[in-house]
KEKE-825546 format. One record per residue (C-alpha): x, z, y. Coordinates in steps of 0.02 Angstrom, whole numbers, padded with zeros to 5 digits, always signed. Layout:
! residues N
XZY
...
! end
This chain:
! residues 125
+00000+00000+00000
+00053-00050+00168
+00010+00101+00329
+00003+00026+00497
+00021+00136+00629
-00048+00075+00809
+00009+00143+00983
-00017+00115+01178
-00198+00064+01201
-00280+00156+01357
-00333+00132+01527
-00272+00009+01650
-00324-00070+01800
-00316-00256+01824
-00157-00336+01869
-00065-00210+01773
+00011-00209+01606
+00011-00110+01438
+00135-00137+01289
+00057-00116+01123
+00163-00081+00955
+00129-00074+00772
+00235-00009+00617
+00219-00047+00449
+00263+00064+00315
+00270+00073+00127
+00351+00025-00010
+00392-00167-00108
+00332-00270+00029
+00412-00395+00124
+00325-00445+00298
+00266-00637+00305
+00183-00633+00486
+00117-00486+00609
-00011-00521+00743
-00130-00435+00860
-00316-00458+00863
-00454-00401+00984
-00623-00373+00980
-00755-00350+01124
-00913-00257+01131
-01049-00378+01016
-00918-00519+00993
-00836-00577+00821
-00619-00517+00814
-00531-00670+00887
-00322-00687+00846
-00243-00651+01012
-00041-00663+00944
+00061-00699+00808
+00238-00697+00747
+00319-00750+00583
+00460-00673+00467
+00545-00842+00564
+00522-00779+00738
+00393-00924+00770
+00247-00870+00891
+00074-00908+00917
-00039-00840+01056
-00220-00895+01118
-00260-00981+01268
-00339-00839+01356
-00164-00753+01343
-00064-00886+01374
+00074-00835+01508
+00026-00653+01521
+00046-00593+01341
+00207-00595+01227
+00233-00541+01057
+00385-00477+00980
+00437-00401+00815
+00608-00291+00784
+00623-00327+00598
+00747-00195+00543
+00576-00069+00582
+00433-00170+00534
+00386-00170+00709
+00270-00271+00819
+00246-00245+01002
+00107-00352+01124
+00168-00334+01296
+00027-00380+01402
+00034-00425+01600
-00085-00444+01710
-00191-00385+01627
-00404-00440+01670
-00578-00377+01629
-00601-00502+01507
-00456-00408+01408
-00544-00257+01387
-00569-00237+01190
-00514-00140+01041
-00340-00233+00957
-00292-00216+00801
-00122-00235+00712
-00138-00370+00563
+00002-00373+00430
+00024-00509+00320
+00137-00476+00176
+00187-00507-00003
+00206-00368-00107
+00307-00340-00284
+00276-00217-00420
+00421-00070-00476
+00503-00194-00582
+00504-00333-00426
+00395-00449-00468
+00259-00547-00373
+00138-00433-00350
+00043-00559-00221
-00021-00581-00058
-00094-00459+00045
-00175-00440+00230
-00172-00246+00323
-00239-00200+00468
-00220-00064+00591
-00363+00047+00639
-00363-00009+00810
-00346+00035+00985
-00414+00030+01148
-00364-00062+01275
-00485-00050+01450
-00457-00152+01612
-00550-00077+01760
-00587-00183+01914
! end
């Protein structure tokens, strides 16, 4: 089992900025891709950045400029630092793992997806 471990949701006001970081922890996994997702008040969880084992990055539109994702592999850590930050980013994100994981003797064990239990993130006007 993979434990993700969410930090530095809260309240901000618009135009400011909030950095958001996730560990992973547990045992025989290796980390594919981490990412951040958000979801608003009545609206479905939409991807808002990603990062691979390879370093490559994908973000949504919406974030586009503002928002950048980084990873410091050696902890199995993700951060989302987020600028200027609007109303429209007000929403609870949550830390998504994807990872492959190996049983005690090593062997593909398969393909698994985690996710954080979220935090808050609130832009007042």
């Amino acid at each position: 089992q993979v434990q993700l471990v969410e930090s530095g949701g809260g309240l901000v006001q618009a135009g400011g900025s909030l950095t958001l970081s996730c560990a992973a922890s547990g045992s025989m996994f290796s980390i594919n891709a981490m990412g951040w997702y958000r979801q608003a008040p009545g609206k479905q969880r939409d991807m808002v950045a990603t990062i691979t084992s390879g370093g490559r990055t994908n973000y949504a539109d919406s974030v586009k400029g503002r928002f950048t994702i980084s990873r410091d592999s050696t902890k199995n850590i993700v951060f989302l630092q987020m600028n200027s930050l609007q109303g429209d980013d007000t929403a609870v994100y949550y830390c998504n793992v994807k990872a492959t994981k190996t049983d005690y003797q090593g062997y593909y064990a398969g393909e698994f997806i985690y996710w954080g239990q979220g935090t808050q993130v609130t832009v007042s006007a």
